[in-house]
C-alpha positions as CSV (number, residue, x, y, z in Angstrom):
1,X,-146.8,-197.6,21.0
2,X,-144.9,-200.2,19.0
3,X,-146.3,-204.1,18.9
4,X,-143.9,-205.4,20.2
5,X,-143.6,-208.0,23.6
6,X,-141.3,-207.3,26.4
7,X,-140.5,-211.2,27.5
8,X,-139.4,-212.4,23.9
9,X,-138.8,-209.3,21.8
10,X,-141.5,-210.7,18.9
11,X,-142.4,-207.6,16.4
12,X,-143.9,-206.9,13.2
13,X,-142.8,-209.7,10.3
14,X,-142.6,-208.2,7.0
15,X,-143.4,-209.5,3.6
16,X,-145.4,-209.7,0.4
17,X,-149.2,-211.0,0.1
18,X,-149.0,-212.9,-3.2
19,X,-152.6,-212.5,-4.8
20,X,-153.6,-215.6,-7.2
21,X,-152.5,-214.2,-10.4
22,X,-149.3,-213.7,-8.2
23,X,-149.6,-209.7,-7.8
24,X,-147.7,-209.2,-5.1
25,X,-148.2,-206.3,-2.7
26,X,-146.3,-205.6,0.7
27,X,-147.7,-206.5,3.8
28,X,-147.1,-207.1,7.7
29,X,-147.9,-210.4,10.0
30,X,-148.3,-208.7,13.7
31,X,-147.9,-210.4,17.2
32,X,-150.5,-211.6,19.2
33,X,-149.4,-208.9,21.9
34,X,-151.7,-208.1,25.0
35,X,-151.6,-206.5,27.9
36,X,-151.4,-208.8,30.7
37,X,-151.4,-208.0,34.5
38,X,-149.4,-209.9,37.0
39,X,-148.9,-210.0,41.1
40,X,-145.3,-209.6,41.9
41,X,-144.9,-211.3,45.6
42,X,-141.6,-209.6,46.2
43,X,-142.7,-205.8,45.8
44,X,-146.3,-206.9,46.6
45,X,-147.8,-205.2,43.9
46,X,-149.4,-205.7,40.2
47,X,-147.5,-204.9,37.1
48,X,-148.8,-204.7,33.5
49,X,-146.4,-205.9,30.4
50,X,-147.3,-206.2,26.8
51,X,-146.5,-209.8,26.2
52,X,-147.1,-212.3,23.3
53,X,-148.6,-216.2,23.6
54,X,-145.5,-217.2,23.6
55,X,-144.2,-214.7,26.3
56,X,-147.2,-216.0,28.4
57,X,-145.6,-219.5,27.9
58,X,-142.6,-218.3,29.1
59,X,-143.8,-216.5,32.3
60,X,-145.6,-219.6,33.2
61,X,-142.5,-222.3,33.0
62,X,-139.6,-219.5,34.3
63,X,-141.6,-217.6,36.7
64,X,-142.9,-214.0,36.9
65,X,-140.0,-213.1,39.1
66,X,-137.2,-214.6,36.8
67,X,-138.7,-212.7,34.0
68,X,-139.1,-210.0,35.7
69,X,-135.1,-209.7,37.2
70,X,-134.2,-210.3,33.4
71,X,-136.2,-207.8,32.2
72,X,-134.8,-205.1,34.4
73,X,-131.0,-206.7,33.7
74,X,-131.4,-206.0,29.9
75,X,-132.8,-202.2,30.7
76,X,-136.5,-202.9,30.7
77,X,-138.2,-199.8,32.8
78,X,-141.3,-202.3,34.7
């Protein structure tokens, strides 16, 4: 399963970790990604997503069920 979250799209950053006699080998920075539940009123039951901080932030100023209806606009399977 990728890391990737389904709210903001956030995945792997890649790059080089630069040692102090400046070796430089690649590397990744990874998402804080988790698996969060939450209560959809409108079908009445739980769903689970695999969102970021930031797509926690999100949920909490738009709304689980705005997310949610853009989510399944772009393709998203919920």
């Amino acid at each position: 399963m990728s890391v990737r979250c389904q709210v903001t799209g956030k995945k792997p950053g890649y790059g080089n970790q630069v040692s102090h006699s400046n070796h430089r080998t690649r590397r990744r920075w990874l998402p804080n990604v988790q698996r969060h539940r939450y209560w959809l009123p409108s079908e009445g039951r739980w769903i689970r997503l695999r969102v970021s901080a930031k797509g926690m932030k999100t949920i909490e100023k738009r709304g689980i069920e705005a997310v949610v209806s853009q989510l399944r606009a772009r393709g998203e399977r919920i």
